[in-house]
N, C-alpha and C positions, 0 to 999 in steps of 0.2 A: 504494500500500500504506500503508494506516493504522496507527500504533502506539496500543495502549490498556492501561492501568492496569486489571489486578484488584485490587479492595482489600482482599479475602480472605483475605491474610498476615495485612494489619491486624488485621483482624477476631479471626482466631486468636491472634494475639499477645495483644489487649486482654481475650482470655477469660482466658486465660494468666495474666497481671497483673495482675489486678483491682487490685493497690496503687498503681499507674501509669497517669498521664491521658493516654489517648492520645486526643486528639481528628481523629475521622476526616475532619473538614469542613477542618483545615487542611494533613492531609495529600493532600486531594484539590486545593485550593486550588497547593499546590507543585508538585504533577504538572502542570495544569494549565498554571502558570506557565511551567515548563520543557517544553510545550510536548507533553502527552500529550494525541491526537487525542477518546478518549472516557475512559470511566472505569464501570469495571464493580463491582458487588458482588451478595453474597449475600441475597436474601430470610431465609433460616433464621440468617444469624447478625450483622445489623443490626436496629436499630430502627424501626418505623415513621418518628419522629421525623426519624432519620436520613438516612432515602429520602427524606423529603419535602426533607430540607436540600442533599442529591448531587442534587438534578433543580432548583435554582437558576439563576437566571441568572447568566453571569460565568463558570461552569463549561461543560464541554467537554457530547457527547450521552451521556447518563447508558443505562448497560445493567443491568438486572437479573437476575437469576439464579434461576429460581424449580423448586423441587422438582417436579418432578411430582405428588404427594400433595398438595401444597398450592396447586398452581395454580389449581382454581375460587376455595378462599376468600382468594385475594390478587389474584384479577383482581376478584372482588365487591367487593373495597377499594377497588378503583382507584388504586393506587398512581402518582404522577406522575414514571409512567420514562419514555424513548424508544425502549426497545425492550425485550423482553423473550425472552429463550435459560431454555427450558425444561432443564430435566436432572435428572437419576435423583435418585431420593432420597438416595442415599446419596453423592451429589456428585458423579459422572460419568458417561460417556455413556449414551444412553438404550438397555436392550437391548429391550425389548417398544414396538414402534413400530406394531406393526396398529390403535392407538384413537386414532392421531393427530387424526383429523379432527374430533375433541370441540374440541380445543386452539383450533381456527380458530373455532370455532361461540360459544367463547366469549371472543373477542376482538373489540373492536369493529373495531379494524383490523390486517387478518391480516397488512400489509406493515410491521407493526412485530413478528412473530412469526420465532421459528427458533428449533430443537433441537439441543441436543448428541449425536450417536448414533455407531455407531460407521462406520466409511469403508467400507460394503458398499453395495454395490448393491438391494438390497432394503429398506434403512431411508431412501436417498435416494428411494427413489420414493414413502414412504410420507408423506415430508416433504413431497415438490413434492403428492401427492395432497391433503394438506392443507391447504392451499394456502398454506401460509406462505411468507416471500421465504428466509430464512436459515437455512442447516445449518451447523451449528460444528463442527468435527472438532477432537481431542483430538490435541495430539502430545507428548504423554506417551511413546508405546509409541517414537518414535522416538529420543525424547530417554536413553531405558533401553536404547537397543539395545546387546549384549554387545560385540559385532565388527565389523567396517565392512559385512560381509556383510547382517546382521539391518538396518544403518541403512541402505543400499542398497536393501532388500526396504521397508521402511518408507516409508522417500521415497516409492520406487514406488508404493506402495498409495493412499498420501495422494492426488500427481500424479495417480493413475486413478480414484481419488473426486471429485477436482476438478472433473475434465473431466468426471463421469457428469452431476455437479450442474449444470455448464452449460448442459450441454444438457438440463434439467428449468427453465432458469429459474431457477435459485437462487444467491442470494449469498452468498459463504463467508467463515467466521471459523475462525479455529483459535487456541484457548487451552491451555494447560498448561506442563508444565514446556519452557524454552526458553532453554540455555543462547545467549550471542552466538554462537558457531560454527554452531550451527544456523538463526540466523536470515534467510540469505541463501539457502541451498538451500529454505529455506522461501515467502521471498518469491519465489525465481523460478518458481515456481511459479503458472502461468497463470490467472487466476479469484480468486484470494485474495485478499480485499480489505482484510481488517483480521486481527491479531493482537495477541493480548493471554496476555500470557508470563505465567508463576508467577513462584514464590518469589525465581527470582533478581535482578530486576530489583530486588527490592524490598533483596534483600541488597547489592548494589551502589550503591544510593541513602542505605543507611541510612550508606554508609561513604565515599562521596565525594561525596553530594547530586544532587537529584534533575535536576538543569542536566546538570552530564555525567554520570551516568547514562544518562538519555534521547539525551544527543547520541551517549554510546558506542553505544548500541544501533540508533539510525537510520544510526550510520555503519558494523554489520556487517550492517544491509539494504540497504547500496548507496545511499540515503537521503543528502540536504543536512543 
């Protein structure tokens, strides 16, 4: 099981601030350092500039995040990512998945392709038909859950998306929000390869840095 950085807080914060230099290349550099597996961001809310400096050598495999609407004209850029998680326009998972199979057609290589959608069985099949390698499921809805009941029902759904995706062939990421308690019923979780948490990791780094940080969080995945 992988840990990865979204830089996406970043991102938000620096729109936020405009009177304050946050520069992204050295906060990807400190992840990095302390030992973050990839490093993910936004198409919609970095720079060109800036992709091209997150896909460097020295840094971990650089992931991109591209809108659906804008996906033909940033794959015609050619952007130098390592892989690229399609998702909704309006930043999370994808609900209309019947036109997947454009996404493959226009990618040179589809085993750098996968979408965010939601944990149904009907949108994982729409993904392996597409033939991309990666489906990224959202745990958002579990990390909301009201009562241990709803995060029970949750788990579950995840767990049986996992397994559908497996047996399609597919490799799995899950991002969103991802308090430490949750991330151990997460990783045990058979098929999941990589996670890449929100807001909090980045709240917890900004306040003890990003060395323990990251060791906290590989050590509530059971993780060295």
């Amino acid at each position: 099981m992988r840990l990865g950085i979204d830089l996406e807080p970043l991102a938000d914060l620096a729109s936020l601030w405009k009177h304050f230099s946050l520069d992204l290349l050295d906060f990807a550099y400190a992840a990095a350092s302390a030992g973050a597996e990839m490093l993910m961001a936004p198409e919609a809310k970095i720079e060109r500039t800036e992709i091209a400096l997150l896909a460097r050598p020295g840094l971990p495999l650089f992931v991109l995040k591209v809108r659906q609407g804008e996906f033909t004209r940033t794959m015609q850029l050619a952007p130098p990512a390592d892989r690229f998680f399609v998702i909704a326009d309006h930043g999370g998972a994808l609900k209309e998945t019947d036109d997947f199979a454009k996404f493959g057609k226009e990618t040179m290589d589809p085993t750098t392709l996968g979408a965010c959608v939601e944990a149904e069985l009907g949108a994982i099949k729409n993904v392996a038909r597409a033939g991309m390698s990666w489906i990224v499921f959202s745990s958002d809805s579990y990390a909301q859950a009201s009562t241990p009941k709803e995060a029970e029902d949750e788990l579950a759904r995840l767990s049986t998306a996992a397994f559908a995706a497996q047996k399609f062939g597919l490799r799995i990421a899950v991002m969103g929000a991802m308090p430490p308690h949750l991330l151990k019923p997460l990783s045990d979780i058979e098929g999941i390869e990589e996670l890449y948490p929100g807001p909090e990791i980045w709240l917890r780094a900004l306040r003890v840095g990003w060395d323990r940080a990251l060791a906290e969080y590989r050590a509530a995945m059971g993780r060295p």
